[in-house]
N, C-alpha and C positions, 0 to 999 in steps of 0.2 A: 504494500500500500504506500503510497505515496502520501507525506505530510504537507500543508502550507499554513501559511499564516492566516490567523482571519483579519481581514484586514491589516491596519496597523497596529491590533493588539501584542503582537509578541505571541500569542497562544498559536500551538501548533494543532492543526487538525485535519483527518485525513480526508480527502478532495470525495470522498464518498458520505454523505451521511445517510443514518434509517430513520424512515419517521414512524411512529410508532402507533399513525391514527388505527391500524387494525387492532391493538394488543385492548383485549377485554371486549372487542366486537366479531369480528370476523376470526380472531387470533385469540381461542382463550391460553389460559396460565400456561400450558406445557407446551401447545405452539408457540407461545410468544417466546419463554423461554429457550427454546430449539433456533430461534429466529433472530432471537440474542446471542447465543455461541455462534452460532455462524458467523454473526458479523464479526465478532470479539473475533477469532479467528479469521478474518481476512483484515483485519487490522483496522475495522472500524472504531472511532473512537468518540462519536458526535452522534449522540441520540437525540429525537425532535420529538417533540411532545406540544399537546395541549389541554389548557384544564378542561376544552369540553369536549374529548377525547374519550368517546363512553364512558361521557358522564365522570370524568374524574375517574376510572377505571382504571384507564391507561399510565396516569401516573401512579397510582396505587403498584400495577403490577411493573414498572418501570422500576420505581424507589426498590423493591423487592431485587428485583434483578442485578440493580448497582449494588447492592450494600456487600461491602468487603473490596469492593473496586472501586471507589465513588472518584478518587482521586486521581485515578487515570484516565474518568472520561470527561466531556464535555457535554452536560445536560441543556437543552434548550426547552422552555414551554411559553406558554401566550395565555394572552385575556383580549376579552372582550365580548363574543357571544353569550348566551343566557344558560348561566347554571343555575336558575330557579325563576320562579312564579312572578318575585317581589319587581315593583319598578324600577329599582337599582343592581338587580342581579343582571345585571350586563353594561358592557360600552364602558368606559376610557378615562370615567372620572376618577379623580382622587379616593373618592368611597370603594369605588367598583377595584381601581385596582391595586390598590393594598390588600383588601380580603381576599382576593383571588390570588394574591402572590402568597400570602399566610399559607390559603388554604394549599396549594400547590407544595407549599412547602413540607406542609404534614402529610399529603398523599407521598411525597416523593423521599420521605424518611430523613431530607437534608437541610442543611443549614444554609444552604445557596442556589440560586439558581445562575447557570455558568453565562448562559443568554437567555436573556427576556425579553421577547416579541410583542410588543403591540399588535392585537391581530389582525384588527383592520383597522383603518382610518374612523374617526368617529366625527361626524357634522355637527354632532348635538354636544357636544365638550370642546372647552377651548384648548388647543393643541398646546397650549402653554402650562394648564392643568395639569392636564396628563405626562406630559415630560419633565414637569416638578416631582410629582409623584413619584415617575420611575427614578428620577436625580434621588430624591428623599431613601429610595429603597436601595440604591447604591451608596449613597452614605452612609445606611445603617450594614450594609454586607449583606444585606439578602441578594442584592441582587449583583453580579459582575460589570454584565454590558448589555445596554437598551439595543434594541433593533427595533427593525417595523418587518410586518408581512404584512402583503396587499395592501402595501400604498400606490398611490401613483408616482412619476419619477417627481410631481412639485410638491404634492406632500411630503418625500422623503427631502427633498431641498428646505424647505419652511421647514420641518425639524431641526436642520442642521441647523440652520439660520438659526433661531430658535436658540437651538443649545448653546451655540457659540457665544450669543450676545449676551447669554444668561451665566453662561461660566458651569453648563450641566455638560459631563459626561455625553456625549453625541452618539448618536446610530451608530456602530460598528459593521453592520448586515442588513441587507435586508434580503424578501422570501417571497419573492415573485411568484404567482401562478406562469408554470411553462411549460411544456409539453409539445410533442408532435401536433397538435390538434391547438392549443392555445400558444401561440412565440410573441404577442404583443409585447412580452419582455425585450426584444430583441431591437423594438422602434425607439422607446427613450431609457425604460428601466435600465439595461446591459450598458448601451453607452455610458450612462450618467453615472455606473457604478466604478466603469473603468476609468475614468476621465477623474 
């Protein structure tokens, strides 16, 4: 396997990651498990997660999976979709994502999470909330480094902007929808990231 850097982090990680939306849906415990040594075995070291990843399931059986390893790999999870009923169990505010990084933290058995994904853009919250919050959960060490998935390439700029003026910890990543059948990444996302 081949390592790189993420970003300008300094962290090394290998140019494959596993996401782990099947693990407690399509993947119960012992598939997931089997789907985990695999990867550990081909030198994956970057696990992707979300808290509404059945349902908070998947960090459950993730945290499981790491413990005795935690240190060698690179955990990633996100917030924002609805993990309950109430009008604040979802979207990007300071309420919404602190509980959600807590709760992720007790599903996943750990004291950090290595990347923390915005998971989508939120219209209804001012994007300066939200990236105080995630600033706030890097100061306390929960969280290492903010990223964004499914922004756009001027949402992921207005963060940067954003973090830079504010003196927050900036994006390090972001998590593009891309695929043979979706490459919009390919029009402004990819440029903007290489550049």
């Amino acid at each position: 396997m081949d390592y790189v850097f993420l970003g300008k982090t300094g962290v090394k990680v290998s140019r494959l990651a596993f996401g782990t939306m099947s693990f407690g849906g399509d993947a119960d415990e012992a598939t997931s498990a089997k789907l985990f040594a695999r990867c550990l075995d081909a030198g994956i070291n970057v696990f992707d997660c979300a808290n509404v990843y059945s349902k908070g399931r998947a960090e459950e059986i993730l945290g499981g999976l790491v413990r005795g390893r935690r240190d060698e790999l690179v955990l990633t999870t996100k917030a924002f979709f609805p993990m309950g009923q109430g009008p604040n169990d979802r979207g990007s505010s300071r309420y919404h994502l602190v509980r959600s990084v807590e709760a992720s933290l007790r599903r996943l058995g750990t004291d950090r999470i290595d990347v923390f994904f915005l998971h989508r853009f939120d219209e209804a919250t001012a994007l300066e909330e939200s990236l105080r919050a995630v600033e706030d959960l890097v100061r306390q060490g929960k969280v290492l480094y903010p990223a964004a998935s499914n922004f756009a390439a001027w949402q992921v700029m207005k963060a940067l902007g954003i973090a830079e003026a504010k003196g927050f910890a900036p994006l390090v990543c972001i998590q593009p929808q891309y695929s043979l059948a979706k490459r919009q990444a390919e029009v402004e996302l990819l440029p903007m990231a290489k550049s």
